[in-house]
C-alpha positions as CSV (number, residue, x, y, z in Angstrom):
1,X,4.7,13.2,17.2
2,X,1.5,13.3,14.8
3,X,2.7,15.5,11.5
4,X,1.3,18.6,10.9
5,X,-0.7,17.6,7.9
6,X,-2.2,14.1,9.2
7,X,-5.6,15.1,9.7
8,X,-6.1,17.3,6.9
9,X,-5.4,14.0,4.9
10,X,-7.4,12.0,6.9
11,X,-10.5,14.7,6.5
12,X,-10.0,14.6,3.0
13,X,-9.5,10.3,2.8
14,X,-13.0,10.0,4.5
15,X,-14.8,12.9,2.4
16,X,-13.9,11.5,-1.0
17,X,-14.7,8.2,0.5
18,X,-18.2,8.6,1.0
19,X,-18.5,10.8,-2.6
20,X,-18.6,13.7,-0.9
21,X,-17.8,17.0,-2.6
22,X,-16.9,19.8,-0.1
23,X,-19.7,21.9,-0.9
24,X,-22.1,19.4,-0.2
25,X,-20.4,18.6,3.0
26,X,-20.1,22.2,4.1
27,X,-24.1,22.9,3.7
28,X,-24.6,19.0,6.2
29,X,-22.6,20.9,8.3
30,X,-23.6,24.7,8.0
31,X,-20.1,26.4,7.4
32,X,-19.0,27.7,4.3
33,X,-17.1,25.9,2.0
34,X,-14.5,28.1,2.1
35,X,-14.0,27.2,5.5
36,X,-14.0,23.2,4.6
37,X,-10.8,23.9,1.9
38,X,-8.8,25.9,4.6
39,X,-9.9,22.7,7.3
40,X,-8.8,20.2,4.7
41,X,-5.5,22.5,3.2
42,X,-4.4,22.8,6.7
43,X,-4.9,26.3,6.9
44,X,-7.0,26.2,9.9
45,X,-7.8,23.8,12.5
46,X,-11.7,23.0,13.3
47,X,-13.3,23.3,16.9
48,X,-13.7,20.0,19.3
49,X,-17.1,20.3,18.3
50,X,-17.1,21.3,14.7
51,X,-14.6,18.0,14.0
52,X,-17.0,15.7,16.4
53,X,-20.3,17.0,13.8
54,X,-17.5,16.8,10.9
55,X,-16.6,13.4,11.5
56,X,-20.4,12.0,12.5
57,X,-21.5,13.4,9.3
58,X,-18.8,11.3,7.2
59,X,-20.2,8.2,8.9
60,X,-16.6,7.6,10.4
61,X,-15.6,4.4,11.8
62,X,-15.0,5.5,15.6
63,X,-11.5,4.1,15.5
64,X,-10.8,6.9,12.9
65,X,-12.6,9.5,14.4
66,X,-10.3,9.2,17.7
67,X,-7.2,8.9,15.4
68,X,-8.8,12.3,14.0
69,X,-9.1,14.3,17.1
70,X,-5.8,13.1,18.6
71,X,-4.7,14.4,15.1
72,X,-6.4,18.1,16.2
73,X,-4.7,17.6,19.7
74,X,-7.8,16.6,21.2
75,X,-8.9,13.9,23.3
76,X,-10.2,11.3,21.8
77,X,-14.1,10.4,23.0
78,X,-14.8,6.6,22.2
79,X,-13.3,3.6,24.7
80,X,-12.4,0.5,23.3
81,X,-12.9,-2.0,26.1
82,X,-12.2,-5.3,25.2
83,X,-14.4,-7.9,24.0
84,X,-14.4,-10.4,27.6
85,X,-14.7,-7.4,29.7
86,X,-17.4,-7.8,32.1
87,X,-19.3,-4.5,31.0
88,X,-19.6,-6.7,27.6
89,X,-20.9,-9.5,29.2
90,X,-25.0,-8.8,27.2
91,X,-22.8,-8.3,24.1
92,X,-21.3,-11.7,23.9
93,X,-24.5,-13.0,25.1
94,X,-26.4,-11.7,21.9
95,X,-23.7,-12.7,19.7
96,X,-24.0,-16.2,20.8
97,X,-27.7,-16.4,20.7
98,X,-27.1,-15.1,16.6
99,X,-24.5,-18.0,16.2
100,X,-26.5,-20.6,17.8
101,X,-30.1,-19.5,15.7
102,X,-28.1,-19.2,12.6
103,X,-27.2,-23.4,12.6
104,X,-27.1,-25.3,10.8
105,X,-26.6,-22.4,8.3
106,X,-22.8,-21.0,8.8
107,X,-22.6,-18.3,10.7
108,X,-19.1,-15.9,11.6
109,X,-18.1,-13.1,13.8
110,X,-15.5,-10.8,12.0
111,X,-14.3,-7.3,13.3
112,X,-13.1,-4.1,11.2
113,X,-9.9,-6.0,9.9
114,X,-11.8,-8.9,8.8
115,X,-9.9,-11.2,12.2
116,X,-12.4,-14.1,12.6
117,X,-13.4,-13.8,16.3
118,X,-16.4,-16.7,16.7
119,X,-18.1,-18.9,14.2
120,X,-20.7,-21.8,15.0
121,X,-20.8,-25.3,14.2
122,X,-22.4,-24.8,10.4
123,X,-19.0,-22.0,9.6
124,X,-17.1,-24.7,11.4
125,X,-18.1,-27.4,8.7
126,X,-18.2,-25.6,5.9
127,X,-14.3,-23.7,6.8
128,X,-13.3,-27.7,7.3
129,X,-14.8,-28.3,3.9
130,X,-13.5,-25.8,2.0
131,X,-10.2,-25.4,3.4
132,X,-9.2,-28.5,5.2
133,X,-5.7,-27.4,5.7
134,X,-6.9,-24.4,7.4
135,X,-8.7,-26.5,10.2
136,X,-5.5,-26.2,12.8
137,X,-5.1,-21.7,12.5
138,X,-6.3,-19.6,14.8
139,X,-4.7,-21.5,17.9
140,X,-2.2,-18.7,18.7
141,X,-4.1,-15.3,17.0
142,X,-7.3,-15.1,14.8
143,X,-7.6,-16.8,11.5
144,X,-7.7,-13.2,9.1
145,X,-10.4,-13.7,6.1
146,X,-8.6,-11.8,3.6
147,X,-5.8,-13.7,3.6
148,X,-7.5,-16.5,2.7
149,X,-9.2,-14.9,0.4
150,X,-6.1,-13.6,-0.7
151,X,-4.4,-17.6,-0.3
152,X,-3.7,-19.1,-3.7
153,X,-5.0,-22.2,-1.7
154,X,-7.8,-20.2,0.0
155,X,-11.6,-19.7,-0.7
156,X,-11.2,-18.8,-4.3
157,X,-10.0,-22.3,-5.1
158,X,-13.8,-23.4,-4.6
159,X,-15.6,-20.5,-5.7
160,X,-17.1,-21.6,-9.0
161,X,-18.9,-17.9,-10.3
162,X,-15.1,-16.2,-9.0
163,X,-16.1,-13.9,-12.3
164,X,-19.2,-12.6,-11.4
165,X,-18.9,-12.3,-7.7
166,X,-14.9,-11.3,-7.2
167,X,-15.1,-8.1,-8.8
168,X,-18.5,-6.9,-6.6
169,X,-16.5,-8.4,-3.6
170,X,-13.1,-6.3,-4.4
171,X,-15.5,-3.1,-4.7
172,X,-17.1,-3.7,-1.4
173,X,-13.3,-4.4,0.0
174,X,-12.0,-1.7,-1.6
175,X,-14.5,0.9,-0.3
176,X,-14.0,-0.4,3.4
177,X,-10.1,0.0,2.9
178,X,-10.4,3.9,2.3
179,X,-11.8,4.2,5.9
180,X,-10.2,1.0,7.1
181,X,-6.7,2.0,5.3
182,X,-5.7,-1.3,7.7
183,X,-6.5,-3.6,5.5
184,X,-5.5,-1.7,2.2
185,X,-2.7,-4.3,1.8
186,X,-4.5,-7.8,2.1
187,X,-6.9,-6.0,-0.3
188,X,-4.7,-5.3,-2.6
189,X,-3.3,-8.8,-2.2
190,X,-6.5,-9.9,-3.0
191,X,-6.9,-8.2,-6.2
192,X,-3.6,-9.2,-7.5
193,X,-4.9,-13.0,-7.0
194,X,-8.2,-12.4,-8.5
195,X,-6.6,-11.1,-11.5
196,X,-4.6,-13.7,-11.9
197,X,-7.2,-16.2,-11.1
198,X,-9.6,-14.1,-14.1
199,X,-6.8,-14.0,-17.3
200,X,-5.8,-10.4,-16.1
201,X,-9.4,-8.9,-16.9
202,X,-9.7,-7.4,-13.4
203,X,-11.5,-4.9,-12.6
204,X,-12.7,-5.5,-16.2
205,X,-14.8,-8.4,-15.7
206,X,-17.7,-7.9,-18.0
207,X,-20.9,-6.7,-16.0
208,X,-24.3,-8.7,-17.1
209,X,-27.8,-8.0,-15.6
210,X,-28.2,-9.9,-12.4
211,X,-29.8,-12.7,-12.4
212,X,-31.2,-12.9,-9.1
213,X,-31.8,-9.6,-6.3
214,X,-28.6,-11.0,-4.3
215,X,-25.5,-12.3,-5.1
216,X,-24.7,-15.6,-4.9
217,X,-21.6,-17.2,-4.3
218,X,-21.2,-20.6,-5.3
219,X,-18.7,-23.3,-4.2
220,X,-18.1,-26.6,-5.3
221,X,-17.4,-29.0,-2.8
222,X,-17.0,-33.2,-2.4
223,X,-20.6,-32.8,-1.0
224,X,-22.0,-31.2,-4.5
225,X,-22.2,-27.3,-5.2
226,X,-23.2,-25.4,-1.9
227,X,-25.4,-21.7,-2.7
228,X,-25.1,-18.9,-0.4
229,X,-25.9,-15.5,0.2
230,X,-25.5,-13.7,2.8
231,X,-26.2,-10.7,5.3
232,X,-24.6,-8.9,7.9
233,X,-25.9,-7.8,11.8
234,X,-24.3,-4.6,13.6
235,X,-24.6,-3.1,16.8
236,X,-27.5,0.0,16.3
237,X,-25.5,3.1,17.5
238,X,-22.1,1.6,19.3
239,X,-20.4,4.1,21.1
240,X,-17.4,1.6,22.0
241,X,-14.7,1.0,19.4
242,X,-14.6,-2.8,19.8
243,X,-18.8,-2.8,19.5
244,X,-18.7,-0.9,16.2
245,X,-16.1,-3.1,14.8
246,X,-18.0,-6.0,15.2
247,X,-20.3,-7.8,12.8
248,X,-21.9,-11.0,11.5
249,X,-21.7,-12.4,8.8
250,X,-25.0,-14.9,8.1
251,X,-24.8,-17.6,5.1
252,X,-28.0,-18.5,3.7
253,X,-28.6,-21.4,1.7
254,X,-30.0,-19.8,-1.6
255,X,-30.8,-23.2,-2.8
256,X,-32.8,-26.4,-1.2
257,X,-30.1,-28.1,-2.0
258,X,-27.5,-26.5,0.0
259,X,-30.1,-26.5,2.9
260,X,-30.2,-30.5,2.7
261,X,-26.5,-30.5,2.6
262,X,-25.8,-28.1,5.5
263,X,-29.2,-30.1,7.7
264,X,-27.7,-33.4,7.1
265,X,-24.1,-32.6,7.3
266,X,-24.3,-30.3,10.7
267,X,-26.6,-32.7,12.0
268,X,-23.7,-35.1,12.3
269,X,-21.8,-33.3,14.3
270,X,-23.9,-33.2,17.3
């Protein structure tokens, strides 16, 4: 049975997420924000319609916004097919093509919960480089990236600028957790290593200009410090739970250096 106050609370989680006050979401949505208190108070329930404009407008993950109408006793309205179904065969095809471009540059398929679902043969090097011990998971489920992040032996081991870029990364983390409440615990597990790993000055870390327009995170390695930055490709307008989960992750070299490294390195694997 869903408790009587779950989706006011879950109305409320997204709202403040996106810095939302209600006023300003009741004049998006054209009701009066006397009617958004008594919506998120619990004193009355919104229309199918009024929760599916309600929702869009908070930019909802669709996973939460069929958790949301289930909450109102609604239906929910997105499928979730899985990722080999056959009606997904021009999905996996695209997200192959992206891996295969992306070499020798590394190059990862991640969904909502951060699960690593595909990677290609530069994220394969540099995950053996970095974490060697990690070569032999994700034979019987998918290798998670938070918990290595979160691994006293993980990623932060190598990270040499863990000052400058693990605060912005715990921010970014810790903005996807209030939608994605899911991975509020390796989050936090993650912030309890990075302020250990930073002399307790989390979130405190002492902001500076940036030095560059992206933020680089740099590892050293046996093969010499490796630069990246990095971007991330989503599906334009999913309407399938597992398609808006999805997303990749692109390293790019921000360095010729690391571009020498990762061409001569990759190169060898072939």
């Amino acid at each position: 049975m869903i408790a009587a106050d779950a989706l006011p609370a879950t109305l409320r989680q997204v709202r403040k997420a996106q810095r939302l006050s209600q006023l300003e979401l009741s004049l998006r949505l054209g009701v009066s924000q006397r009617h958004v208190s008594f919506v998120e108070s619990g004193r009355a329930r919104p229309s199918r319609e009024l929760l599916l404009a309600w929702l869009q407008e908070l930019d909802a993950p669709l996973a939460l916004r069929n958790e949301a109408m289930l909450q109102a006793g609604y239906a929910p309205v997105y499928s979730a097919a899985p990722l080999h179904a056959p009606a997904l065969a021009p999905v996996n095809q695209a997200l192959e093509q992206l891996l295969v471009a992306h070499d020798p540059m590394p190059a990862f398929v991640i969904d909502a919960q951060w699960n690593l679902l595909r990677i290609n043969r530069g994220g394969h090097w540099l995950a053996a480089t970095l974490l060697p011990w990690a070569t032999a998971l994700g034979a019987a489920e998918p290798v998670n990236m938070l918990d290595l992040l979160a691994d006293p032996e993980g990623l932060t081991r190598s990270i040499l600028n863990l000052s400058e870029v693990g605060p912005a990364m715990l921010a970014i983390l810790r903005h996807e957790a209030a939608v994605q409440p899911a991975i509020a615990p390796r989050v936090e597990a993650f912030a309890a290593l990075l302020s250990d790993r930073l002399g307790g000055q989390l979130p405190g870390a002492v902001w500076s200009s940036p030095a560059a327009p992206v933020l680089t995170t740099r590892y050293g390695t046996p093969h010499g410090e490796l630069a990246f930055f990095s971007m991330f490709t989503t599906f334009g307008t999913p309407q399938d739970i597992t398609l808006a989960s999805l997303r990749v992750e692109h390293l790019f070299a921000a360095d010729a250096a690391t571009r020498a490294i990762l061409d001569r390195q990759v190169a060898a694997l072939t």
